[in-house]
PLY file of the C-alpha trace (Angstrom):
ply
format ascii 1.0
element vertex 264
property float x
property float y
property float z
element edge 263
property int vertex1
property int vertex2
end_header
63.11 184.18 -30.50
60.50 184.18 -33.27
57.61 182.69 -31.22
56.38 183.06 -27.75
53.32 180.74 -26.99
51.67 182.05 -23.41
49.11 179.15 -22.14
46.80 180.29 -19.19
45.91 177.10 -17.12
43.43 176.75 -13.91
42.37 173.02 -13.42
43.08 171.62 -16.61
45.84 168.97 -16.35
44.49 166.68 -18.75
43.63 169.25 -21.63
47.05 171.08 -20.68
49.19 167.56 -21.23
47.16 166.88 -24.56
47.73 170.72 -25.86
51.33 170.57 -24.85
52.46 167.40 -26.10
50.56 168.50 -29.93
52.41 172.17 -29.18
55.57 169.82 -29.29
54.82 168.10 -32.54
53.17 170.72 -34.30
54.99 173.74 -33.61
58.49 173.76 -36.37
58.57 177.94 -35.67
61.61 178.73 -33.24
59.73 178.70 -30.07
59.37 179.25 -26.14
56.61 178.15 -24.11
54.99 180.17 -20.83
52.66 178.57 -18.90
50.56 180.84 -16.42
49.36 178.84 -13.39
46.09 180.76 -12.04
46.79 178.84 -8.64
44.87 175.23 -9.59
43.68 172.86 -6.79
44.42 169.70 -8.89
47.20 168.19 -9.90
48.28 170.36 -12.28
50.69 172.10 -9.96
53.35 168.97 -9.45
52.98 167.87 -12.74
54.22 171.34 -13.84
57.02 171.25 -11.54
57.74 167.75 -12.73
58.34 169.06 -16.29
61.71 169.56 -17.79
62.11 171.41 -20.83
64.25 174.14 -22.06
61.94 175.86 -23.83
59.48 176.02 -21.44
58.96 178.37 -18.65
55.85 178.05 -15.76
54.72 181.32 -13.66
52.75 179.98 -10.75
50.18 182.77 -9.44
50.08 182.98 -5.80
45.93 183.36 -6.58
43.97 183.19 -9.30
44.44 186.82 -10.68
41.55 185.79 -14.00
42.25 185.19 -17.33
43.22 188.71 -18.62
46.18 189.41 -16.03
47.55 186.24 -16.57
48.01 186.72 -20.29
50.27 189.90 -19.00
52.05 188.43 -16.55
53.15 185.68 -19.38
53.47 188.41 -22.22
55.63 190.40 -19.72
58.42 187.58 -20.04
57.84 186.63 -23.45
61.02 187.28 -25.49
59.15 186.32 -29.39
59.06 188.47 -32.19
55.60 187.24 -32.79
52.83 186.04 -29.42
49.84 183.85 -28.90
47.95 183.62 -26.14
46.09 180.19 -25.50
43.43 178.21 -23.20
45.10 174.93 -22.06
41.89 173.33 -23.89
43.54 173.66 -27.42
45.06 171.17 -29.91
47.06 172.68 -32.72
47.88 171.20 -36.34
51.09 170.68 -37.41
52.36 173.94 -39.24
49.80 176.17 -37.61
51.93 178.86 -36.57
53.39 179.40 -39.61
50.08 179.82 -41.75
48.70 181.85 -38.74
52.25 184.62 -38.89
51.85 184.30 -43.01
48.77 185.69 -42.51
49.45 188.67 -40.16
52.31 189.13 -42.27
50.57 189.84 -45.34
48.16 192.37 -44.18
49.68 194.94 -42.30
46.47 196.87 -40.39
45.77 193.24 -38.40
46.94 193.18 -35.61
45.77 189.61 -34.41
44.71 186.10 -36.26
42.88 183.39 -35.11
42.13 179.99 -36.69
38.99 178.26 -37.74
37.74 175.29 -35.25
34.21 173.04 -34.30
34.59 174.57 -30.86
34.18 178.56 -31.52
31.28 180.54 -32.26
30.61 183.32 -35.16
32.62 183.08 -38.01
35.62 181.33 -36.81
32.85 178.19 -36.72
34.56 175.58 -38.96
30.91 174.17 -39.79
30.15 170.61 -40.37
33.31 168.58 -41.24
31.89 165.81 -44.15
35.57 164.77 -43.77
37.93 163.24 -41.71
37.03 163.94 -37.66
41.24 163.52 -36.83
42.72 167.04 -36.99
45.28 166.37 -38.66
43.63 164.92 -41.82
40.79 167.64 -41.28
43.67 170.46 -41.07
45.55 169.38 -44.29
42.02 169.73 -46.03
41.29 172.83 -44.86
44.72 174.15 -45.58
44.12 172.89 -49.26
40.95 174.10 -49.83
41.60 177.32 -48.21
45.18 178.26 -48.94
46.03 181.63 -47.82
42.57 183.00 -48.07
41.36 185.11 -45.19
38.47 187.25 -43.77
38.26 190.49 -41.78
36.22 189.75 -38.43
34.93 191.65 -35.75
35.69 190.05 -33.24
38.23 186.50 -32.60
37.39 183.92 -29.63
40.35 184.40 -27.53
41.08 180.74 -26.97
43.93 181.14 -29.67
45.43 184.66 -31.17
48.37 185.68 -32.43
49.76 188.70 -33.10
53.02 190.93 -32.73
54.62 193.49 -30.59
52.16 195.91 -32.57
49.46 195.20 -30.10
50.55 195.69 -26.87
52.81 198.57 -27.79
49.93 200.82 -29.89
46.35 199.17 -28.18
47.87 197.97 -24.87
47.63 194.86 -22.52
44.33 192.80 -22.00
42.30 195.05 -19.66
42.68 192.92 -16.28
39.56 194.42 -14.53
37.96 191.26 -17.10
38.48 188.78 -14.83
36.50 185.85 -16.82
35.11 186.52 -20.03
34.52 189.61 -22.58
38.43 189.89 -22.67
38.36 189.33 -26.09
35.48 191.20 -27.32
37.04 194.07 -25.51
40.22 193.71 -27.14
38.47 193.98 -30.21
36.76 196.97 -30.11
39.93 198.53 -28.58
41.87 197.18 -31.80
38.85 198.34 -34.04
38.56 201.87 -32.55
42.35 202.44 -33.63
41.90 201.49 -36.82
43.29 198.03 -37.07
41.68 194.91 -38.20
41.20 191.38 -36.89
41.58 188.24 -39.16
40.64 184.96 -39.00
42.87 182.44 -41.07
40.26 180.05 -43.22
43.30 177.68 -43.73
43.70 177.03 -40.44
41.97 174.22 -38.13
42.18 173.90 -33.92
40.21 171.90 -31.69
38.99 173.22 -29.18
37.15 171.47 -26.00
35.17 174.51 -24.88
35.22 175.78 -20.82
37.64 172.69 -19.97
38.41 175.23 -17.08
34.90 176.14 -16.47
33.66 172.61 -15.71
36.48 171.39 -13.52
36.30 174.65 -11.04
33.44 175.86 -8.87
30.39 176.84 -10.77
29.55 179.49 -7.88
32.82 181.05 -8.13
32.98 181.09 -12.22
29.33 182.53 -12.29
30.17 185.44 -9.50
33.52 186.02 -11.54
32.26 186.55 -15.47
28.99 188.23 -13.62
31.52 190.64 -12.76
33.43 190.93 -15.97
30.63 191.55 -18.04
29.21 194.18 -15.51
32.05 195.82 -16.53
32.55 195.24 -20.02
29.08 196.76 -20.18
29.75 199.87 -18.16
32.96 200.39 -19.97
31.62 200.37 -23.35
28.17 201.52 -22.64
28.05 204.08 -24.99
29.24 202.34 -28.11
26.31 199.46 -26.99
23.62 201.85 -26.46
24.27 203.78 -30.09
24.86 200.38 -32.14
23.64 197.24 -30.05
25.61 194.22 -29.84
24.50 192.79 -33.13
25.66 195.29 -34.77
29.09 196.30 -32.95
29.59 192.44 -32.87
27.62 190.25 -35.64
26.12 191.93 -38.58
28.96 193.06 -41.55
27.99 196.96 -40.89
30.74 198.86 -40.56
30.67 200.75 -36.69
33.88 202.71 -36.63
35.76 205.72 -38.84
37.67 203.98 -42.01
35.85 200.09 -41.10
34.58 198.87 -44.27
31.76 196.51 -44.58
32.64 192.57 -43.48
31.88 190.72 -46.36
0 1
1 2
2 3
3 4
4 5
5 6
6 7
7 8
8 9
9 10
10 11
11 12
12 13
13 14
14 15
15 16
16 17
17 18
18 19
19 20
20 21
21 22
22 23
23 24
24 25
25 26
26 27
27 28
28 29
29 30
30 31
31 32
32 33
33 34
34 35
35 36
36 37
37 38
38 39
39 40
40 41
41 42
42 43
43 44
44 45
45 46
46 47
47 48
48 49
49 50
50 51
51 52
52 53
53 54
54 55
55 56
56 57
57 58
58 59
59 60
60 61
61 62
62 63
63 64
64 65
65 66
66 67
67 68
68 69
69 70
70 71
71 72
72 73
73 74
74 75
75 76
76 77
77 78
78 79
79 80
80 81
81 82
82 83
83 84
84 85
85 86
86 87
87 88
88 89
89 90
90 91
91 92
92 93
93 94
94 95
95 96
96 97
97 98
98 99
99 100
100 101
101 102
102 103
103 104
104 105
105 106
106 107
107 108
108 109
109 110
110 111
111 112
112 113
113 114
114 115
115 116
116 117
117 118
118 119
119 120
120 121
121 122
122 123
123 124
124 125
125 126
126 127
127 128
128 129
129 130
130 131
131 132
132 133
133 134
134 135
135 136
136 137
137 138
138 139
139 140
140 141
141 142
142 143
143 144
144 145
145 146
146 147
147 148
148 149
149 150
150 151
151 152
152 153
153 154
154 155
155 156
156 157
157 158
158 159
159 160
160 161
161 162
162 163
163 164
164 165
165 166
166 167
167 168
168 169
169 170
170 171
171 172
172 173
173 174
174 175
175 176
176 177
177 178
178 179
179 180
180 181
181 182
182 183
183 184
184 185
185 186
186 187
187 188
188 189
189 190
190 191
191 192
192 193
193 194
194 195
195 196
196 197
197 198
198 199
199 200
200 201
201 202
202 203
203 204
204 205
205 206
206 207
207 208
208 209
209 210
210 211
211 212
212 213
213 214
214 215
215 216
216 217
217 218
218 219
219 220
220 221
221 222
222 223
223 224
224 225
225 226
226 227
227 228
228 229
229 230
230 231
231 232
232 233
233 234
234 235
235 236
236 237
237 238
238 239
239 240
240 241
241 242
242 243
243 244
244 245
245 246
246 247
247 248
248 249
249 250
250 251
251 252
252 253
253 254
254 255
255 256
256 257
257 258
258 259
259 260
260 261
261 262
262 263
């Protein structure tokens, strides 16, 4: 298997049907698809169950275990060479994947890619499109304009990465005390610390709805969940924030750790 896609849904039927059905015209790369049910209370349950597809596979949590342990519970049965983790919120181009593995391909200290889109923050911010607002059209232009270029980041918005068995087997499984949010700026400071890079792939263009999950679940139970994960994001890496300061661990182009270079 070349490709294992893992989706993390909670409450998201609608955004998981769109991303799916796109998965299945965009996606040429030999391919299985894990969805990880974090135990939704709409309808997404019996429309998962309805489903019949041989490539795809559903976990249903008996609870909702967070973002970060469902992303292991899917990578733990993923059988691909190569592995992206995804919100149910996303809509891929066609040929993504393969511009996305092209990339991690070619520069062997990343460890994990992420596209360009509207809907994510920092440098992985498409900025405004003066073009065509349907994806596809916009994609094509940005894969043009942008052909195999790329840029070291610090950190990648972890609605969409890829990356290979690499990760897991030298920096380890997303940290599952992060139950909702900082998973992914944790996983890049633990990829940055050993030495490896992050990439984001200019010639590639998502869309991206933005806390899909968040607004269809209870606002008292998100904001007591990522209250927590961030307490502990901040205790766990208290000393690198106290010496540097997010801006600088996070935003600025300094370089923060042995052998980083300056992100230009």
């Amino acid at each position: 298997m070349e490709l294992s896609i893992i989706i993390i849904n909670y409450n998201t039927r609608p955004y998981l049907a769109r991303c799916l059905a796109a998965l299945t015209a965009t996606t040429t790369v030999p391919h299985e698809i894990i969805i990880v049910d974090n135990h939704s209370t709409d309808d997404s349950v019996p429309w998962l169950r309805s489903l019949n597809d041989p490539r795809l596979r559903v976990i249903f949590n008996p609870e909702n275990l967070g973002y970060a342990a469902a992303c292991n519970r899917g990578l733990a049965q993923a059988a691909g060479r190569y592995l992206v983790t995804m919100n149910a919120d996303v809509i891929t181009p066609p040929g993504w994947a393969e511009r996305l593995i092209w990339h991690l391909k070619q520069h062997p200290l990343t460890l994990m890619v992420g596209p360009k889109s509207l809907g994510i923050g920092g440098k992985q911010w498409a900025g405004p499109r003066a073009f065509s607002r349907h994806l596809p059209a916009a994609d094509r232009k940005f894969a043009a304009l942008y052909a195999r270029q790329s840029q070291r980041a610090k950190f990648l918005i972890g609605c969409l990465v890829l990356f290979d068995r690499r990760l897991p087997e030298n920096i380890g499984l997303f940290d599952e005390k992060l139950v909702l949010g900082a998973d992914d700026f944790d996983l890049a400071l633990r990829i940055r610390e050993k030495g490896y890079q992050l990439r984001i792939a200019c010639d590639v263009l998502i869309e991206h709805a933005v806390h899909a999950s968040f607004n269809r679940s209870d606002p008292a139970v998100n904001e007591k969940l990522a209250a927590a994960s961030w307490a502990y994001f901040h205790r766990k890496w208290a000393s690198y924030l106290q010496k540097y300061g997010w801006e600088r661990l996070f935003e600025d182009d300094a370089p923060v750790f042995p052998g980083e270079e300056v992100f230009s």
